[in-house]
Backbone as CSV, one residue per row, in Angstrom:
resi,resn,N_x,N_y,N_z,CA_x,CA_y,CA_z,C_x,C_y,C_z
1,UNK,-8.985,-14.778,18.188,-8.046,-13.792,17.675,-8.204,-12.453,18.407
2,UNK,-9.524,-12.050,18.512,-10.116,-10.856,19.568,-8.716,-11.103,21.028
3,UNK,-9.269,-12.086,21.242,-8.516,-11.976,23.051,-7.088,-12.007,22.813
4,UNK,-6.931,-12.582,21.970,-4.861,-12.583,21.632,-4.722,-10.766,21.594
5,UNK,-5.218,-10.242,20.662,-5.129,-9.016,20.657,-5.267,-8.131,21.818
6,UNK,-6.177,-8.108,22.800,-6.828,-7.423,23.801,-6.011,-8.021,25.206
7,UNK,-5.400,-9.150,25.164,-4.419,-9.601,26.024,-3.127,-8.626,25.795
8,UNK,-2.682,-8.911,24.432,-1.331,-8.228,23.935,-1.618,-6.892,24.326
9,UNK,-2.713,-5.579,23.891,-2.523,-4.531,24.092,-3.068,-4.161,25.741
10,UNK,-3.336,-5.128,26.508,-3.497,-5.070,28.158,-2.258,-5.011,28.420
11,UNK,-1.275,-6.001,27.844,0.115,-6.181,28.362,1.398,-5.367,28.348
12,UNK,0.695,-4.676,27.054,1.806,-3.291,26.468,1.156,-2.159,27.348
13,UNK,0.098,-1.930,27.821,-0.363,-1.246,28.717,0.321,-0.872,29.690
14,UNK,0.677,-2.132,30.734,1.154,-2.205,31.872,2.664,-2.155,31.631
15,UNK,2.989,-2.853,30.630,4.583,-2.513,30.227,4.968,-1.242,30.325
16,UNK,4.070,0.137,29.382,4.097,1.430,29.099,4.176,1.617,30.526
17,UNK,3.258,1.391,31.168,3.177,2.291,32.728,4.492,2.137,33.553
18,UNK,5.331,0.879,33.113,6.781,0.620,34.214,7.696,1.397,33.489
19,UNK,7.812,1.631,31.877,8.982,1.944,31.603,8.316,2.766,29.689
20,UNK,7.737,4.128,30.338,7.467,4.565,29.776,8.070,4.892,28.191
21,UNK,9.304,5.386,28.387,10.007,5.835,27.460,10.448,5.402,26.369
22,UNK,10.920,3.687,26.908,11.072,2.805,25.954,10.070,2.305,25.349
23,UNK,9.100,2.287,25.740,7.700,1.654,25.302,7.586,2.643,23.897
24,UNK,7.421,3.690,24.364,6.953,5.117,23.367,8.444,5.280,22.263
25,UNK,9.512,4.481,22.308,10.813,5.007,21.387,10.347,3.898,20.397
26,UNK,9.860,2.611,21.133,9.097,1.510,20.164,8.667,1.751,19.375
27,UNK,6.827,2.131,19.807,5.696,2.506,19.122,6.086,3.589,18.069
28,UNK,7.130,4.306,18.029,7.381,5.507,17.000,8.324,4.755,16.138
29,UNK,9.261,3.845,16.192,9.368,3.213,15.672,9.198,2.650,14.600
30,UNK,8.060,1.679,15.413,7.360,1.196,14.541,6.350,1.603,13.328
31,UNK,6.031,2.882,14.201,4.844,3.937,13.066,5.804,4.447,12.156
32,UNK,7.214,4.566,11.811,8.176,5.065,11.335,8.462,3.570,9.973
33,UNK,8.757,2.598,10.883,8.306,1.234,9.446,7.303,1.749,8.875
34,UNK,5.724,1.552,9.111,5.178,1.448,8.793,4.548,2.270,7.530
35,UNK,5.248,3.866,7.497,4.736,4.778,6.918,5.403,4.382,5.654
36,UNK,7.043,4.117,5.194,7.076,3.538,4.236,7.219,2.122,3.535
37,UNK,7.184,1.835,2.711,6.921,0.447,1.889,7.494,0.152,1.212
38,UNK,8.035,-0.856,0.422,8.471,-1.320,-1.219,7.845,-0.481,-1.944
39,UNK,6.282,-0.939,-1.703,5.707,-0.437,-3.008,5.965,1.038,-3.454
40,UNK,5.178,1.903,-2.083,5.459,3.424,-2.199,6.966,3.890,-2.514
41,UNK,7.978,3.034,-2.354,9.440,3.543,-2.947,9.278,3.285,-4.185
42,UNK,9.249,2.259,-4.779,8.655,1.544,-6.366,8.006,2.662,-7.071
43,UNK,7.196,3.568,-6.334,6.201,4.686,-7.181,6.613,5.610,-7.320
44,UNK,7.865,5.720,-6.434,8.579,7.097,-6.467,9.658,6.930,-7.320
45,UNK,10.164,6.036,-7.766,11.125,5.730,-8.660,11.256,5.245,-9.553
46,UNK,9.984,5.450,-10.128,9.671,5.194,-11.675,8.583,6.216,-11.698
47,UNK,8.693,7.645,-12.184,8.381,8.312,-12.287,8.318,8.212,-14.098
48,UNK,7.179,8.148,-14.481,6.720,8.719,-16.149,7.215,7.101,-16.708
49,UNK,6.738,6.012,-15.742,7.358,4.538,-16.105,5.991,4.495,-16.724
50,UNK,5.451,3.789,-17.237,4.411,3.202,-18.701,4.244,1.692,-17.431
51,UNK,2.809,1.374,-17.666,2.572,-0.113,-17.272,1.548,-0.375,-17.820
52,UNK,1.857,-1.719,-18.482,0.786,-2.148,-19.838,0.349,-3.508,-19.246
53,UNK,-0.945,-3.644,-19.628,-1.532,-5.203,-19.679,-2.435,-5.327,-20.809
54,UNK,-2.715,-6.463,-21.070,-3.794,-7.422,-21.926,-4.268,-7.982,-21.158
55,UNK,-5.501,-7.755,-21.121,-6.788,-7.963,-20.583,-8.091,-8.407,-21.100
56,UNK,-8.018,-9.594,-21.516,-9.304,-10.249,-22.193,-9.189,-9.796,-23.823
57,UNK,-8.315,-9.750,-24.398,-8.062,-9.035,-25.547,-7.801,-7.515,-26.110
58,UNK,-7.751,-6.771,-24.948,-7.279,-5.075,-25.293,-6.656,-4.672,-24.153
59,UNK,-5.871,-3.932,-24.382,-4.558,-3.670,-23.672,-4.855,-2.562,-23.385
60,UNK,-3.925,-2.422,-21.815,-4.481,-1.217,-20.942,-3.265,-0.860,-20.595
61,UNK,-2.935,0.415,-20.598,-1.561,1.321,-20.375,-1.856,2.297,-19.158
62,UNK,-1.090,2.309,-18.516,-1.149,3.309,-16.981,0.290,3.674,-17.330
63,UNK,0.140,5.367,-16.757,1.875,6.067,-16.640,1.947,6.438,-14.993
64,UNK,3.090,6.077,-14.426,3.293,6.575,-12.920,3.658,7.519,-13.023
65,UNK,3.142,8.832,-12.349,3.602,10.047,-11.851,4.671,10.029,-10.771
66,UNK,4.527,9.129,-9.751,5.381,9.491,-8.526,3.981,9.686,-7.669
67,UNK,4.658,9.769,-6.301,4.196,10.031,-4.841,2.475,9.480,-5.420
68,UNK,3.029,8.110,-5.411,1.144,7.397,-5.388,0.132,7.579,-6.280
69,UNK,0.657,8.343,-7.647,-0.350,8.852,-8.853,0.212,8.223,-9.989
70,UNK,-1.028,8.004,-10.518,-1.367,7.168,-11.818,-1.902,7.914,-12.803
71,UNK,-1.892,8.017,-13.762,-2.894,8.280,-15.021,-3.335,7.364,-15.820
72,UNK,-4.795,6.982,-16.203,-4.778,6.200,-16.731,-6.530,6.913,-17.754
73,UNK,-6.642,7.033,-18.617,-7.450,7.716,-19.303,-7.495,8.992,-19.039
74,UNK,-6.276,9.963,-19.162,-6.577,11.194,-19.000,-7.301,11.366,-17.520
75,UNK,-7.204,10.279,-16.261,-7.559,10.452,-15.607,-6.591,10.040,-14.154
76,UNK,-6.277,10.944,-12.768,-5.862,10.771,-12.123,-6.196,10.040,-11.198
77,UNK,-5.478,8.899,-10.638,-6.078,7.905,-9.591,-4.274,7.685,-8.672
78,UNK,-4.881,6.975,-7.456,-4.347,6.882,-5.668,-3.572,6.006,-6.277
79,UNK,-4.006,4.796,-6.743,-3.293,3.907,-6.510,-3.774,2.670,-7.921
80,UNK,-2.848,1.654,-8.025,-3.142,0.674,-9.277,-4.185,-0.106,-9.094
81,UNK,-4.288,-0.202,-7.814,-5.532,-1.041,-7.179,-6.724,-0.401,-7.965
82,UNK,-6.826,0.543,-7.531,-8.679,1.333,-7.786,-8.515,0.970,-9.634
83,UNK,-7.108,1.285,-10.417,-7.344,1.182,-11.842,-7.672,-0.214,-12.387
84,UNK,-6.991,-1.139,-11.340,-7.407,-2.600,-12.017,-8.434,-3.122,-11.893
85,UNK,-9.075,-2.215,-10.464,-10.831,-2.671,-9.968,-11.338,-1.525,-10.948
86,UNK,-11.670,-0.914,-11.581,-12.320,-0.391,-13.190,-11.937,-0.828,-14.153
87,UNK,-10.655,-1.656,-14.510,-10.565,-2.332,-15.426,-11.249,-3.718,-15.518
88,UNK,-11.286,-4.308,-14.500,-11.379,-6.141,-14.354,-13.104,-5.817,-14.376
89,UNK,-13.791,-5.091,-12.782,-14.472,-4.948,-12.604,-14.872,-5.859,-10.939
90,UNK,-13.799,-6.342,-11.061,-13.423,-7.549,-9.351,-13.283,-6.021,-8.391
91,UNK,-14.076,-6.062,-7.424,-13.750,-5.295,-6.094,-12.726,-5.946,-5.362
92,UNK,-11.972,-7.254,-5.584,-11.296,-7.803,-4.584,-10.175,-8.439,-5.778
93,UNK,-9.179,-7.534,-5.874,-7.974,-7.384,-6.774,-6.645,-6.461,-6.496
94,UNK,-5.478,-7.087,-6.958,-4.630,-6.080,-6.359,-4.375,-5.652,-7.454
95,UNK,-3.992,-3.717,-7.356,-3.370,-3.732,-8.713,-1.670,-4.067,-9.065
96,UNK,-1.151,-4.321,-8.286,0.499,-4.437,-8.110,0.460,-6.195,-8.909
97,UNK,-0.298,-6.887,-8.330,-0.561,-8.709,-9.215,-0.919,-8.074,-10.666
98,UNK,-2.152,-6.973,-10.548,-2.609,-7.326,-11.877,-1.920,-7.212,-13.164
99,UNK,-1.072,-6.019,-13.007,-0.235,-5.280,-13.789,1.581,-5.869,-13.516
100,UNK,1.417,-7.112,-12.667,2.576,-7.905,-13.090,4.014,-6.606,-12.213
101,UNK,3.754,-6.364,-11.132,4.756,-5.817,-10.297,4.857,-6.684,-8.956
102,UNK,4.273,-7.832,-8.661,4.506,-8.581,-7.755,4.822,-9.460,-8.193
């Protein structure tokens, strides 16, 4: 998987060097996908939305702020991920599965 990679970015290398411009209208591009998401639109548009689960018998409520913020005990967090890894206690969990948005 290493050399697939290190082949590919040898090759975009030499590509960049013949035809600079287009190479670089790409790569911005692409960093332009990349910056937004489903999800991050999803967070921005449910602003003061409520998300509830049952969880081994007691139920856990998160409110979305917008732009990537959560509250969830009087406490501010990044993202649903970090709240469902303090809820479950799994380091390897999504919070978007846990809380039933995927």
């Amino acid at each position: 998987m290493e050399l697939k990679k290190a082949i590919k970015e040898f090759h975009e290398e030499k590509i960049e060097s013949y035809f600079p411009s287009q190479v670089s209208d790409r790569k911005n591009a692409k960093l332009k996908r990349k910056k937004t998401s489903a999800i991050d639109s999803y967070t921005l548009k449910n602003r003061g939305v409520y998300y509830t689960r049952k969880y081994k018998g007691i139920n856990y409520s998160v409110k979305c702020l917008g732009d990537k913020l959560f509250v969830y005990r009087n406490r501010k967090y990044k993202s649903l991920t970090s709240i469902a890894k303090l809820i479950t206690g799994y380091s390897n969990i999504s919070g978007h599965v846990f809380f039933g948005l995927r």
